[in-house]
C-alpha positions in Angstrom: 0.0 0.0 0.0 0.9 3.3 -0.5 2.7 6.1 2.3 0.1 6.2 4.9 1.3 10.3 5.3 4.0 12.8 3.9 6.0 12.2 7.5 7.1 8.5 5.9 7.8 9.7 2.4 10.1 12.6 4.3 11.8 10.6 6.5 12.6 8.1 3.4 13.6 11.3 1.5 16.0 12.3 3.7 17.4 8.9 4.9 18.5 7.4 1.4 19.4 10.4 -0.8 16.2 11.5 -2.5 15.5 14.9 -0.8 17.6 17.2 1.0 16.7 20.7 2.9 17.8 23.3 1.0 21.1 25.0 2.3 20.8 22.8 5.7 23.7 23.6 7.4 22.7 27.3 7.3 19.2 26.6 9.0 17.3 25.9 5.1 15.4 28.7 3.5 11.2 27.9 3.6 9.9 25.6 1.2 12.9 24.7 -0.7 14.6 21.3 -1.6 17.6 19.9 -3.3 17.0 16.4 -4.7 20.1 14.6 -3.8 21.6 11.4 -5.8 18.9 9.0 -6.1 16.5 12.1 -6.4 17.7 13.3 -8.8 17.7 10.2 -10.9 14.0 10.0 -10.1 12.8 13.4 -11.0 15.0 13.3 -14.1 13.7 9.4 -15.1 10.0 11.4 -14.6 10.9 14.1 -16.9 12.5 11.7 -19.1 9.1 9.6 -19.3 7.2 12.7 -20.1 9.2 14.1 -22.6 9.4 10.1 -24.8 5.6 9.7 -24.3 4.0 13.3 -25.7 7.0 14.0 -28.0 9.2 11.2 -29.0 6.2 8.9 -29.6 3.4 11.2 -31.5 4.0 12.9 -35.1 2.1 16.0 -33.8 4.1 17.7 -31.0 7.8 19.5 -31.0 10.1 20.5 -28.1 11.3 23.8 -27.0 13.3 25.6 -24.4 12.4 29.0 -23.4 14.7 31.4 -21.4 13.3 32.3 -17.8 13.4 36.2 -18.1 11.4 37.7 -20.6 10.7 40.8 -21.7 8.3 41.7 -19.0 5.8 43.4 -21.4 5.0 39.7 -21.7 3.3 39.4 -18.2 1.7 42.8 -18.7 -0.3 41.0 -21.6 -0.8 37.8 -20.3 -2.1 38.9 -17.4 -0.2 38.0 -15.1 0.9 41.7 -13.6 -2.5 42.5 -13.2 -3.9 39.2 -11.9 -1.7 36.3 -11.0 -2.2 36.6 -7.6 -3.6 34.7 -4.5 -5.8 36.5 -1.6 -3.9 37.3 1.1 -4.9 37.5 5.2 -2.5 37.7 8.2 -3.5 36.6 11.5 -4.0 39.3 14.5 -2.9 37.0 16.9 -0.4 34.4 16.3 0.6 36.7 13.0 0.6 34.1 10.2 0.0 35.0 6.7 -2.4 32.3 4.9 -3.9 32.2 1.9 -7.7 33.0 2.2 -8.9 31.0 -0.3 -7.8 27.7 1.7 -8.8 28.4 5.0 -11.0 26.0 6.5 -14.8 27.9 8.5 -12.9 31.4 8.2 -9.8 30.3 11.0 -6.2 30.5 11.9 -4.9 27.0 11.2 -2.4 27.7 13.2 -4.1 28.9 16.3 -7.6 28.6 15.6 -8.6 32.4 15.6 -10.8 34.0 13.9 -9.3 37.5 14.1 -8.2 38.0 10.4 -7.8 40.9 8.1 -9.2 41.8 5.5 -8.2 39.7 2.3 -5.6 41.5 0.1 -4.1 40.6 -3.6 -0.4 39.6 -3.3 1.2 39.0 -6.6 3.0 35.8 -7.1 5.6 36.9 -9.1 9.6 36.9 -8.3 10.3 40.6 -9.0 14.1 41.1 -10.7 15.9 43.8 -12.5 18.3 43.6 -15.3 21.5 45.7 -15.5 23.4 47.8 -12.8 20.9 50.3 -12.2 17.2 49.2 -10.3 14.7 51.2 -11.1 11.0 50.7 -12.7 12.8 50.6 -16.0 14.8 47.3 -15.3 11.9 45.9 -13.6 12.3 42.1 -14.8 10.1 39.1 -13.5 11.0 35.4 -13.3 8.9 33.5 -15.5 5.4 31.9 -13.1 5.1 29.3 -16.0 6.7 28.0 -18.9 3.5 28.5 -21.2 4.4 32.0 -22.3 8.0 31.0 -23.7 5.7 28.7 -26.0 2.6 31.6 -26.9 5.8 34.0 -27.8 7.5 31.5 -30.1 4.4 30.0 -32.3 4.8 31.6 -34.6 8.4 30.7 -35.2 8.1 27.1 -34.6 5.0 26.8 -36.8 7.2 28.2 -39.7 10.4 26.7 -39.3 8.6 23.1 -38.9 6.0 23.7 -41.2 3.3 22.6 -39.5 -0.1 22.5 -39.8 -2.9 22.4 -36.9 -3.8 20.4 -35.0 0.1 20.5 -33.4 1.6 21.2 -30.3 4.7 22.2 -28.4 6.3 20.8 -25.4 8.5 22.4 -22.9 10.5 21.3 -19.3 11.7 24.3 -17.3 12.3 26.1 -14.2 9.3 27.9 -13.0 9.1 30.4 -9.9 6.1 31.3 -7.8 6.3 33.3 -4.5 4.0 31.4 -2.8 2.1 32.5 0.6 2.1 29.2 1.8 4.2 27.2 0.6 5.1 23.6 2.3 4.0 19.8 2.6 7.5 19.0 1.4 7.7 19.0 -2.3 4.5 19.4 -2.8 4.5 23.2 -2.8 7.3 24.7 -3.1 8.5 28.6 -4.6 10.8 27.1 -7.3 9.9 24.1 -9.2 10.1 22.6 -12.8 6.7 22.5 -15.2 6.2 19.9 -17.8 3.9 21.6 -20.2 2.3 20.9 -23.3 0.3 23.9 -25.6 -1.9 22.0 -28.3 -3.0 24.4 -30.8 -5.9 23.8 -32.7 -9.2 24.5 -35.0 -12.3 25.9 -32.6 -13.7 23.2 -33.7 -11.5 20.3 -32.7 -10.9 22.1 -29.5 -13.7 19.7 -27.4 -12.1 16.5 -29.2 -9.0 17.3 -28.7 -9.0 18.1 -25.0 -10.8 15.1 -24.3 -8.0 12.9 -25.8 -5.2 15.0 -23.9 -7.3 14.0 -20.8 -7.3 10.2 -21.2 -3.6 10.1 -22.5 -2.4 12.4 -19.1 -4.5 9.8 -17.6 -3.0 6.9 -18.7 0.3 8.2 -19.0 0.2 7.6 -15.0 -1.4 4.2 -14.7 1.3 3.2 -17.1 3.7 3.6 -14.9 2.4 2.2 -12.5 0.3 4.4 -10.2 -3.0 2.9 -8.7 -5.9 4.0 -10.3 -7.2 3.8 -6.2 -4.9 7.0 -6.1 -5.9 9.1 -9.1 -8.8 10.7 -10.4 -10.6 13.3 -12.3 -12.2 16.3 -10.8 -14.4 19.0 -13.5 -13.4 22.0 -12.4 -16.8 24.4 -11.8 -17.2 27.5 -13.5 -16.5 29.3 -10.5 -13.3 27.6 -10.3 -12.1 28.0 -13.7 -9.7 30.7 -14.6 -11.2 33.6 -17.0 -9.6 32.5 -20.3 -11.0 28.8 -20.3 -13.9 27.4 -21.6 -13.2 24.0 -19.8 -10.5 22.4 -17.3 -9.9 18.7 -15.8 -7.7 18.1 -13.1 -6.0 15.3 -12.5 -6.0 14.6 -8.6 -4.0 12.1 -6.5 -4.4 11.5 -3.4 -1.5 13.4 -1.6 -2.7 13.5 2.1 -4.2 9.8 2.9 -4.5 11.0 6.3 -7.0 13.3 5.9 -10.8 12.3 5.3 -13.0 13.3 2.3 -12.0 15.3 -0.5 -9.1 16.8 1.6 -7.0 14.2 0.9 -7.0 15.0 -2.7 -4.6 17.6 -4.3 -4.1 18.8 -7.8 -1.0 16.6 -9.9 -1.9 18.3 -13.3 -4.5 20.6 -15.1 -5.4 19.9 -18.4 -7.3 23.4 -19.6 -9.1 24.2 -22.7 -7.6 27.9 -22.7 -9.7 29.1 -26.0 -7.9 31.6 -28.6 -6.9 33.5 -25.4 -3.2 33.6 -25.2 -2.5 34.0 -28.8 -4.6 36.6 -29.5 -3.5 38.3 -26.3 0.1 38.5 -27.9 -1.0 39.9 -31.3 -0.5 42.6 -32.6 -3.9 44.2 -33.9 -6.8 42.4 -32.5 -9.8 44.1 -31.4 -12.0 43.6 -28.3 -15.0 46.4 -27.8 -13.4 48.7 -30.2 -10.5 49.1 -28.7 -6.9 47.2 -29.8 -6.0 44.7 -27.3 -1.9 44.8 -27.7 -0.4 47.9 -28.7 3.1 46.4 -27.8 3.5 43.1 -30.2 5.5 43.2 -33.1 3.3 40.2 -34.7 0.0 38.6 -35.6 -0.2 35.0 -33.9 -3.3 34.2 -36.2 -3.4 31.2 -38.1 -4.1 31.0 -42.0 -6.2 28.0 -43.1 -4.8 27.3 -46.9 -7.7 25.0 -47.2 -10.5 27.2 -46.2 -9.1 30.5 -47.1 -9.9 31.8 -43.8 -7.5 33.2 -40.8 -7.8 33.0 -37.1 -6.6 32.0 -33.7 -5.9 28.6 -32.9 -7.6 27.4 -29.6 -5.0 26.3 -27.0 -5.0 22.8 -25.0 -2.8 22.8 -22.1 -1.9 19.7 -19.9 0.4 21.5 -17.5 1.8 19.1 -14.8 5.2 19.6 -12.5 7.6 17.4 -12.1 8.4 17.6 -8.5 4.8 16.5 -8.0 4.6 14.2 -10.0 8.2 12.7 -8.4 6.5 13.1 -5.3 2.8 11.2 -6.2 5.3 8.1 -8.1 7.2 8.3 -4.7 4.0 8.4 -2.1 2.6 5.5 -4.6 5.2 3.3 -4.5 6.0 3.2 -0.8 5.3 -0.9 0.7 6.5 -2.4 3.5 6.8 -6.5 3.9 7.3 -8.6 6.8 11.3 -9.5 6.3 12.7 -13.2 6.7 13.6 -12.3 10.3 10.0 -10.8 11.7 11.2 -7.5 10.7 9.6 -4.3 8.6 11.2 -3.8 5.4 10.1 -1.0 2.8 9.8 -1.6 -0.7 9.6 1.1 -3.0 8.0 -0.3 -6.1 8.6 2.0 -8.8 8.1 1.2 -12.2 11.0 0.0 -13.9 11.8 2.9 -15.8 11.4 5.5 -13.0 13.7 3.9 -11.0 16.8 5.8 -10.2 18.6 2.6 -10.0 18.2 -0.3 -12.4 20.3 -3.2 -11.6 22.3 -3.3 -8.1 25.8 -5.9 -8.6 26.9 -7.6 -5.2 29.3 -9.8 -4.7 28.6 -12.6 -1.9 32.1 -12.0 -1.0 34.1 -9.1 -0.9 37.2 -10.8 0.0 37.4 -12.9 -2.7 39.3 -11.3 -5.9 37.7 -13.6 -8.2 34.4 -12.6 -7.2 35.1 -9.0 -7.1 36.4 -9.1 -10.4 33.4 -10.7 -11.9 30.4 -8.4 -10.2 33.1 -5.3 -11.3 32.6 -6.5 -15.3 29.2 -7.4 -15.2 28.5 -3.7 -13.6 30.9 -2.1 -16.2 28.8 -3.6 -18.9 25.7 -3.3 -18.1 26.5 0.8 -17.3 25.8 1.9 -21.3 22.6 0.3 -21.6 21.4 0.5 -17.6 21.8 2.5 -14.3 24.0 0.1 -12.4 25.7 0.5 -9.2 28.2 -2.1 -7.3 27.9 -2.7 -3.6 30.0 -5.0 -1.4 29.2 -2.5 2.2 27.4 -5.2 3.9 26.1 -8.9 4.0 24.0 -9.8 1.4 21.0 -9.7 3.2 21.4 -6.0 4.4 22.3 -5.4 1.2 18.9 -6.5 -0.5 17.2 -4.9 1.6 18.4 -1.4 1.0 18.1 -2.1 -2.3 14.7 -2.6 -2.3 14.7 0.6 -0.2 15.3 2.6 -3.0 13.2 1.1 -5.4 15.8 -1.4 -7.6 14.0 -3.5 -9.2 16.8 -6.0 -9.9 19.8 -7.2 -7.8 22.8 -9.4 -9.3 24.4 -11.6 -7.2 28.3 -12.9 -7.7 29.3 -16.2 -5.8 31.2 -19.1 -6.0 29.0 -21.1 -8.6 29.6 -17.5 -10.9 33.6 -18.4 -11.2 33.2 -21.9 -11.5 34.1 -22.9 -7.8 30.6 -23.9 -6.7 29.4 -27.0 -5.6 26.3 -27.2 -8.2 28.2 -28.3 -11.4 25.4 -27.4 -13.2 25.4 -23.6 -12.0 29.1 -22.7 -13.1 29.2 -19.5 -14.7 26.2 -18.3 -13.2 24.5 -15.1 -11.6 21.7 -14.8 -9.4 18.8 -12.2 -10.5 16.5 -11.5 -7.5 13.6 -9.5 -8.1 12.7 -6.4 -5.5 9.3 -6.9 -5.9 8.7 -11.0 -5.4 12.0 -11.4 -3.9 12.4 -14.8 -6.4 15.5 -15.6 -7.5 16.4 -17.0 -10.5 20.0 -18.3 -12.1 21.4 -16.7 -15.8 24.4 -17.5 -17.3 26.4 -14.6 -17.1 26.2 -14.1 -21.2 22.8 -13.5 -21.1 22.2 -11.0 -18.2 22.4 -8.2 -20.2 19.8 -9.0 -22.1 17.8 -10.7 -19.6 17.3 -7.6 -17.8 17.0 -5.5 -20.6 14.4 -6.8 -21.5 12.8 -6.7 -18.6 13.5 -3.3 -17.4 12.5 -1.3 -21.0 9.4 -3.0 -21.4 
């Protein structure tokens, strides 16, 4: 079963190199992490996942890499300057700032009062300046989203690929967001990576198409192996929905098993219909009651249909998902603990194959024994091009195992005596054993068909 609470994904965090505070020794800064060696593998396996499955394998998307500072007319026009912003309220009494918006019967979380402000807009956005001299002409921000990097650069991707709609653009960046309240580990944090997708298309194929992006962000999850008990999809209300879309599904997991009802559910990614909004916004020319809409723009973002003869601006589909959430949900999902051989609790984390920051794990039975050593080096030596493999000889084999499965490998090799031809089983000379994290079987391979024993079972 999955992490019963955050506590147990945070203390696993910490323990075996996933997550680390943010500059530690110095007391940390609020809400910010460092993924450390195996979390890094994670988190970049995740990105990795996303970018194969809605670029690498469809004919219709293409990549892109935006810078972070823009020219800050673009928030002006995006709205963002005017209206990305959360409602803010401090506490008279125990002087908290929370965000309105998620307070529970109007009270302090913190102390339970009811002695608030008055709610107040706070602007989410990092405020820089660029060059030596700070003034409201070097005023600069750091991008909230990646999305804008993609509205800005349609038009050149749409004529350097020469495509045709329905198409899309994908983009995995830093994105920064001064958040009230941030916390819950990585769950909300004030700098964080975005996974984003902008699918432009006809008015027409807007409803078709955003139901399609919805069951493949869907699936995309259950593929690798989240339970379906854990995700689901929640219609955002009109109240809810931001003012440029027509339609938005969230995909929810259920981040806080602790709590009761629909509490324990949090957003893991948004999949928006966003209209002809953004484009439009960052035209030059466009109308809206008689007045132009961007007098700023060098460009028209409208779209010319060859076939009809007719121009206009494409309607935007945007799944929108981060990756340290999603790192966190595969995490929180794949969290198990067994009964050991000895009586005692051992954690498993069963991540899907290709998530997992380590593939194959190489131990020899012993480390005192050149032979052996020699062997389990090699076999870890070649399986490194194809696989993530590691060598350990730090403890007895058991120990060994078991922090392995601690840190979600889904394969462990052991070298022995039968491997070098010094066993007593004639039969198993020049032999490995393959042990599997999640069965805990073993099975024997002549060592000129590991490779390709595992590989085939780790890139399925």
């Amino acid at each position: 079963m999955p992490a019963s609470n955050m506590d147990v994904i945070v203390s696993l965090a910490k323990r075996r190199g996933f997550v680390f505070q943010s500059s530690e020794i110095y007391g940390g800064i609020g809400s910010t992490w460092d993924y450390g060696p195996l979390g890094v593998e994670l988190k970049n396996n995740v990105k990795r996942e996303w970018w194969r499955s809605v670029v690498y394998e469809r004919d219709d998307m293409e990549g892109l890499d935006a810078a972070i500072i823009m020219n800050p007319v673009v928030w002006v026009y995006s709205g963002h300057v005017e209206t990305f912003s959360d409602p803010l309220v401090d506490c008279r009494d125990c002087k908290a700032r929370l965000r309105a918006d998620k307070l529970v019967d109007g009270k302090c979380p913190n102390c339970g009062s009811s002695n608030l402000t008055e709610p107040r807009n706070f602007n989410l956005m990092f405020q820089t300046h660029i060059g030596p001299v700070q003034d409201e002409s070097s005023i600069a921000y750091l991008r909230p989203e990646t999305a804008q990097g993609i509205f800005v650069n349609f038009l050149n991707v749409l004529t350097t690929r020469a495509r045709k709609l329905p198409f899309g653009i994908a983009q995995i960046g830093k994105a920064f967001r001064n958040e009230i309240t941030p916390g819950n580990f990585t769950f909300r944090t004030r700098e964080f990576d975005q996974m984003e997708i902008e699918y432009f298309c006809k008015p027409a194929q807007a409803s078709d198409a955003h139901n399609d992006w919805i069951d493949a962000r869907h699936n995309w999850y259950l593929n690798l192996g989240m339970s379906p008990a854990n995700l689901r999809r929640y219609e955002q209300p009109k109240e809810e929905l931001a003012h440029y879309a027509a339609r938005t599904v969230d995909l929810q997991y259920r981040f806080f098993p602790e709590r009761e009802g629909e509490s324990a559910w949090d957003e893991l990614e948004g999949i928006a219909n966003r209209t002809d909004f953004d484009l439009m916004a960052h035209s030059k020319g466009p109308e809206k009651d008689g007045k132009r809409i961007n007098t700023d723009s060098t460009a028209d973002l409208s779209y010319f249909d060859e076939e009809f003869k007719t121009r206009f601006y494409p309607y935007v589909i945007e799944p929108s998902a981060g990756a340290d959430r999603a790192t966190l949900a595969f995490l929180m999902d794949a969290y198990s603990e067994r009964e050991g051989k000895e009586g005692d609790k051992r954690v498993v984390l069963k991540l899907h194959p290709r998530l997992a920051p380590i593939k194959v794990a190489v131990l020899p039975l012993k480390k005192n024994k050149p032979e052996i050593v020699a062997l389990a080096k090699k076999i870890k030596n070649d399986l490194q091009p194809f696989v993530r493999a590691v060598y350990d000889d730090t403890g007895a084999i058991g120990k060994l195992y078991a922090r392995q499965d601690e840190v979600g490998t889904p394969y462990c090799v052991t070298v022995d005596f039968d491997s070098i031809g010094e066993g007593k089983e004639a039969a198993n000379n020049g032999t490995v054993t393959i042990r599997d994290r999640d069965t805990w079987e073993q099975v024997r391979v002549t060592a000129d068909r590991l490779r390709e024993y595992l590989i085939d079972r780790l890139l399925k």
